[in-house]
C-alpha positions as CSV (number, residue, x, y, z in Angstrom):
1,X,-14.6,5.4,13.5
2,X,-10.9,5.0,12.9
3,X,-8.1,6.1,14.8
4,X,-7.0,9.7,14.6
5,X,-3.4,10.0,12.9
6,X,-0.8,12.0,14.9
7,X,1.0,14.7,13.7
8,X,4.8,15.5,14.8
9,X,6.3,18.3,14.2
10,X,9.9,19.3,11.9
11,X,11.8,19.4,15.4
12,X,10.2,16.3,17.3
13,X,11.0,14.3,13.9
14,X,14.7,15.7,14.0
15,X,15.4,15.6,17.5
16,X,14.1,11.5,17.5
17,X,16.1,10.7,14.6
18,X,19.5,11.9,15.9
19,X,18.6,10.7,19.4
20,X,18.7,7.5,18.1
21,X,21.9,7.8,15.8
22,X,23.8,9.2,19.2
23,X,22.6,6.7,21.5
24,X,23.3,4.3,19.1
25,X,19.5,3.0,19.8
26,X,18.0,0.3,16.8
27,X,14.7,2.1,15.4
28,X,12.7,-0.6,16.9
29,X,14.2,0.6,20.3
30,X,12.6,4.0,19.1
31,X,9.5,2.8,17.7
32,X,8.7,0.7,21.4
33,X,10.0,3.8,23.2
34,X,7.5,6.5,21.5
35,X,4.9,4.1,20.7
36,X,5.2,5.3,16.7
37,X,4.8,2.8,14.1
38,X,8.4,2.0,12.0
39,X,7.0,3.1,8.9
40,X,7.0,6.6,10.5
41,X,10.4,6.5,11.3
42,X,12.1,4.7,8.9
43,X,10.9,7.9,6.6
44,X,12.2,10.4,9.1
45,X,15.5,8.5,9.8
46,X,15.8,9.0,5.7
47,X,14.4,12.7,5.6
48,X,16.4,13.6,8.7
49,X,19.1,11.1,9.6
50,X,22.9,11.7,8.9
51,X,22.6,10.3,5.2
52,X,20.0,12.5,4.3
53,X,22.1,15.4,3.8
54,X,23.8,14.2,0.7
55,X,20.6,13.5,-0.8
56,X,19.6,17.1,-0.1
57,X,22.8,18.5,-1.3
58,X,22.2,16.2,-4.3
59,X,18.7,17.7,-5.0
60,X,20.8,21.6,-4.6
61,X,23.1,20.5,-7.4
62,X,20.6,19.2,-9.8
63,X,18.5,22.2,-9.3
64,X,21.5,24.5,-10.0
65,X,21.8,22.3,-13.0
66,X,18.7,22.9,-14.5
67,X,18.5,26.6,-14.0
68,X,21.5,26.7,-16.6
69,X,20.2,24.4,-18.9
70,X,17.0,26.6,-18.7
71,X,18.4,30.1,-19.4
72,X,20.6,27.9,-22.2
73,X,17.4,26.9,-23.9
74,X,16.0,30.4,-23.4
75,X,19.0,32.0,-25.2
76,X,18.9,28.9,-28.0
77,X,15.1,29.4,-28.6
78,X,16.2,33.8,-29.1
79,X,18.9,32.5,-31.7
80,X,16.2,30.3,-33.5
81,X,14.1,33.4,-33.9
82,X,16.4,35.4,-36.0
C-alpha cells in the first residue's frame, strides 16, 4: 500500500515557516531538518511567510469591494423594476 500522508497542524506550519525566516535558514535547510518534502513548504512559506500578509490583506479589500458592488446592483435591479 502507499505511504500514509502527514497532517500538520495551523500552528506547526506557522511556527516552521517563521523559524526559518528568523534564523535566516534556506527551506531546503528546513525541508532536511523535518524530513517534509519542499512542495510542502514552499506552500506554507507562501500561506504563512512574511509576504503572505499582503496577499491576505489583498483578498480583505477585494472582498470589501464586491460587497458594494453587490448591494449597488441590488439597489440598480429595485430601480429597473419601477
Amino acid at each position: 500500500m502507499g505511504k500514509q500522508r502527514e497532517s500538520y497542524d495551523y500552528e506547526f506550519k506557522r511556527k516552521t515557516v517563521k523559524h526559518m525566516e528568523t534564523a535566516n535558514k534556506k527551506p531546503i535547510e528546513i525541508t532536511r531538518e523535518l524530513n517534509i518534502p519542499k512542495s510542502t513548504l514552499s506552500r506554507w512559506i507562501k500561506q504563512y511567510g512574511s509576504s503572505a500578509v499582503e496577499s491576505q490583506t489583498q483578498v480583505f479589500v477585494d472582498y470589501e469591494r464586491f460587497k458594494k458592488l453587490e448591494q449597488l446592483n441590488i439597489e440598480l435591479l429595485k430601480e429597473n423594476e419601477i
